[in-house]
C-alpha positions in Angstrom: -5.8 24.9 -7.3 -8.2 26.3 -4.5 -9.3 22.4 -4.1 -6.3 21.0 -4.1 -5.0 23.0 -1.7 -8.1 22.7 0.7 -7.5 18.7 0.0 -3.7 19.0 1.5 -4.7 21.5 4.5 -7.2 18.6 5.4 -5.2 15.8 5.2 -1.4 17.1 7.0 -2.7 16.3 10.6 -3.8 13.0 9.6 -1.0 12.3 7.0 1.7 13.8 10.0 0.3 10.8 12.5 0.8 8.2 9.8 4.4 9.7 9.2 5.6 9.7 12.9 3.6 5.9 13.3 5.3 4.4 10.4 8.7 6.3 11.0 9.3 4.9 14.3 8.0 1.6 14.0 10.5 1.0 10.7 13.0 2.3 12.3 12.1 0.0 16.0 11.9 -3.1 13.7 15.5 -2.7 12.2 16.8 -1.9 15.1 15.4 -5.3 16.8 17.5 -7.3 14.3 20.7 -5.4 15.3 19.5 -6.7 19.5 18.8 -9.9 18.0 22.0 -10.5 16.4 24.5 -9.1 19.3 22.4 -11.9 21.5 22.2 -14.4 19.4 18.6 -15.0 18.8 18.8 -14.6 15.4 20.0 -18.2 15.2 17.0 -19.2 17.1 14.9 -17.6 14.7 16.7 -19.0 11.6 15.8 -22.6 13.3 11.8 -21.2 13.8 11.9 -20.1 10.1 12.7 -23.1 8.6 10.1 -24.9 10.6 7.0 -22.9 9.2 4.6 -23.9 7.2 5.0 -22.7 3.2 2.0 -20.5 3.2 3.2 -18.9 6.6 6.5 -17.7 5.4 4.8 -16.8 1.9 2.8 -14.0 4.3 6.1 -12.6 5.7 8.1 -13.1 2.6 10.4 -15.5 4.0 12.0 -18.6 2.5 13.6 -20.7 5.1 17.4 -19.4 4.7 19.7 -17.8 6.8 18.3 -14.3 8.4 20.2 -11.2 7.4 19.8 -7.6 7.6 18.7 -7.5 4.5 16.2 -10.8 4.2 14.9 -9.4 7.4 14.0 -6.0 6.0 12.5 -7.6 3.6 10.2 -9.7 5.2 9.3 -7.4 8.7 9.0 -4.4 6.0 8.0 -5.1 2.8 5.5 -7.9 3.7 2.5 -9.1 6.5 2.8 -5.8 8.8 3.4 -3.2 7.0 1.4 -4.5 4.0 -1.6 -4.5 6.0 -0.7 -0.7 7.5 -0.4 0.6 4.0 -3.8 -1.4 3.1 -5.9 0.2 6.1 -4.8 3.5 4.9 -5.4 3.3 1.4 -8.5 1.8 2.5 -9.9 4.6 4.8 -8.6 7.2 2.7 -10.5 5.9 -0.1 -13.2 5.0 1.7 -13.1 9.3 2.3 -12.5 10.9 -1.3 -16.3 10.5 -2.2 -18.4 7.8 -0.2 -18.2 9.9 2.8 -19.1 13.0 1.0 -22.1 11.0 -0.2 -22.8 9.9 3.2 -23.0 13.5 5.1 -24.7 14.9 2.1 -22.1 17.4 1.1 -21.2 15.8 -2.3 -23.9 18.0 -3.7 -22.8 20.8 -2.6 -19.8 20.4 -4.0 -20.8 19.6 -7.1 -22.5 23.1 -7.1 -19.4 24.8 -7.1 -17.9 26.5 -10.2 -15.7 23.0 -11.0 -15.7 19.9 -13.1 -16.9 16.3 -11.7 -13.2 15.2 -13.0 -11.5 18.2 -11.1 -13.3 17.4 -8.0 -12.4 13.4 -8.4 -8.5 14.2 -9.8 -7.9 16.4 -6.9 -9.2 14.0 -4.5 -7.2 11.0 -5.9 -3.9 13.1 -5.8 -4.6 13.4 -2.0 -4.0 9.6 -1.8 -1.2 9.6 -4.6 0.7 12.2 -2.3 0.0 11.0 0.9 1.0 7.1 -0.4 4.2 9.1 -1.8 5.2 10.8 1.7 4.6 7.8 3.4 6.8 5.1 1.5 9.4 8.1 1.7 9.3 8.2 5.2 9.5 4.2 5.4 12.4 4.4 3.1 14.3 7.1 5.2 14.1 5.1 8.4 14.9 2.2 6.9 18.1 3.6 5.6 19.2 5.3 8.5 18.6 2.1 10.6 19.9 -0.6 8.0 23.2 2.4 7.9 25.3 0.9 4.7 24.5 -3.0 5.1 21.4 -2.9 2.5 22.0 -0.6 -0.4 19.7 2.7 0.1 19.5 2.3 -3.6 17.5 -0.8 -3.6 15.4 0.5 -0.5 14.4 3.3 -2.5 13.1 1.2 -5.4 11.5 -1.4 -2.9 9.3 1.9 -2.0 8.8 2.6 -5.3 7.4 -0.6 -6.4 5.2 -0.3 -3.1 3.9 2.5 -3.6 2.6 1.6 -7.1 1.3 -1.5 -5.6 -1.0 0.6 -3.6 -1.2 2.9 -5.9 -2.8 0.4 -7.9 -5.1 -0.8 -5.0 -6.3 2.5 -4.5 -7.3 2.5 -7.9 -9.7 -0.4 -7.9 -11.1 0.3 -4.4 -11.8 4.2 -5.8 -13.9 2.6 -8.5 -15.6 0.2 -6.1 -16.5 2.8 -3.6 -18.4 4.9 -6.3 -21.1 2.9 -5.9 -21.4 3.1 -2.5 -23.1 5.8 -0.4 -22.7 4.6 3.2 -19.4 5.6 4.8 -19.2 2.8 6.9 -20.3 0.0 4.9 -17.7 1.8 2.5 -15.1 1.2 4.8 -15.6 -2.0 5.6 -15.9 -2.9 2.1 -12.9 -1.4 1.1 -10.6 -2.6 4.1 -12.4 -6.7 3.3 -11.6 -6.3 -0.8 -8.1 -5.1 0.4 -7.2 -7.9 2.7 -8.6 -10.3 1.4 -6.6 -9.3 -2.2 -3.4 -9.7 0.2 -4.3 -13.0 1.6 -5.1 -14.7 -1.7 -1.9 -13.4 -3.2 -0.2 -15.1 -0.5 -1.1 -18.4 -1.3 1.3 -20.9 -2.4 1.5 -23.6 -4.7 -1.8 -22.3 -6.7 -3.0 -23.7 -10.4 -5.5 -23.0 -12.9 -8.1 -20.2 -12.0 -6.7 -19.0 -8.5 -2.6 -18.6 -10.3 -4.7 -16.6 -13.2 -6.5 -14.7 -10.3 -3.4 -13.9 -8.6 -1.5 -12.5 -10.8 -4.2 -9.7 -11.5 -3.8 -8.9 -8.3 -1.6 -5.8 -7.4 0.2 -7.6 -4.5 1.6 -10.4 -7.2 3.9 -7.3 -8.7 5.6 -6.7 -5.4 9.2 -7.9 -5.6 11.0 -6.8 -2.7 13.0 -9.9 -2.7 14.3 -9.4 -6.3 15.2 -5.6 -5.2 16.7 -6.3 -1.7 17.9 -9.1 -2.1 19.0 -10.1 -5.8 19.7 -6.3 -6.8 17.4 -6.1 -9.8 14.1 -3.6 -10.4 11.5 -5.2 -11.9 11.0 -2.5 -14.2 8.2 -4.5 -16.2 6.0 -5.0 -12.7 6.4 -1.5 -11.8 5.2 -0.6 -15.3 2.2 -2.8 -15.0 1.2 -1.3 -11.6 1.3 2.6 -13.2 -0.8 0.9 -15.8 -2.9 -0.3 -13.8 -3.6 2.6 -11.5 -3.9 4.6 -14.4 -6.4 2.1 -15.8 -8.6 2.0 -12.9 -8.3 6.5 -12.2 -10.1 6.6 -15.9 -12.4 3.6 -15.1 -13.4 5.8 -12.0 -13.5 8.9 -13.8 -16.2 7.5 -16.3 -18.1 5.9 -13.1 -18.3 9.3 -11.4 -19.6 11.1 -14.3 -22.5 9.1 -14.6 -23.3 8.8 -10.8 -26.3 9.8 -9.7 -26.4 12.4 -6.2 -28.7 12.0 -3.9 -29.8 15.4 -3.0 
């Protein structure tokens, strides 16, 4: 208990800055359709969207139809921006649970106190687990509030549900990767390059064979927010895969940091 709440006391600045960040620019980009529609550029941007190449709207989650509050949360919120956001936290956060304890020799010492190597890993990973939970709540409140009673809060709500296992999921695998790495800043930049890159290759359209067998490993290929939004249905088998899978990969890494040697 004393860990975990040494773990929370460290992270409230940092997790209060992402709050206020992601808050207002959820909020701002809602908002812009509401401008955009009083003035008329939304028709414009219907006539821009339809013009894109396939794999461009595949990145933003747009399919060439007719902008609406609601295809417009989708796509500004739920994919490109605030996918990467959510990736370059899980990613530093991560990259912080162990590899940086590694780094500035203080793993050890922690290790010396009167606690279990799972204890110490468990109460690390529930930083990330609340701080990805706060976050998506917080994205889902301003959305709501902006959107007011165009797009159903209800279907907001699971949006942030299903992506908050997504990078619940991510965090998972880049937990396990980082185990094996000792340098905090190669450890970032490992973990921020598995993470984009994981994005990217989900995006891509119109893929066979090995890459459509790749992609649909990946945790970004269980992210509907387009069946939620806009079709009113939750994917309850994807969101069960992604707490699978996040579940999967927290054991993995449990295993992995019992046998990891410390560099004293």
């Amino acid at each position: 208990m004393t860990l975990l709440k040494q773990q929370w006391k460290n992270d409230r600045g940092n997790l209060l800055g992402w709050s206020l960040l992601i808050a207002f620019v959820s909020w701002l980009l809602v908002y812009m359709f509401w401008i955009m529609a009083d003035t008329g550029i939304v028709g414009d941007l219907n006539k821009a969207v339809e013009s894109m190449p396939p794999a461009l709207r595949a990145v933003w989650g747009l399919q060439g139809t007719a902008l609406t509050v609601g295809s417009w949360i989708e796509a500004m919120l739920y994919h490109g921006l605030f996918l990467v956001v959510f990736a370059i936290y899980t990613s530093l956060y991560v990259a912080g649970l162990i590899t940086r304890e590694a780094d500035q020799r203080n793993l050890e010492f922690l290790l010396s106190l009167p606690v279990g190597r799972d204890q110490v890993l468990l109460t690390r990973w529930s930083g990330l687990i609340g701080g990805l939970a706060v976050l998506t709540l917080v994205h889902w409140l301003a959305i709501a509030v902006a959107a007011g009673a165009e797009v159903s809060r209800t279907a907001l709500f699971w949006a942030d549900v299903n992506m908050f296992l997504v990078f619940a999921a991510l965090g998972g695998l880049l937990l396990v990767v980082s185990l094996f790495i000792d340098d905090y800043p190669r450890g970032v930049g490992i973990s921020m390059g598995i993470s984009l890159l994981l994005f990217f290759i989900s995006t891509i359209e119109g893929s066979q064979g090995v890459l459509a067998a790749v992609q649909k490993m990946l945790p970004f290929h269980y992210l509907n927010p387009a069946e939620i939004i806009g079709a009113g249905h939750v994917p309850a088998r994807d969101l069960l895969v992604l707490a699978a899978a996040s579940l999967v990969f927290l054991g993995l890494a449990v295993q992995v940091f019992r046998r990891k040697q410390i560099a004293s």
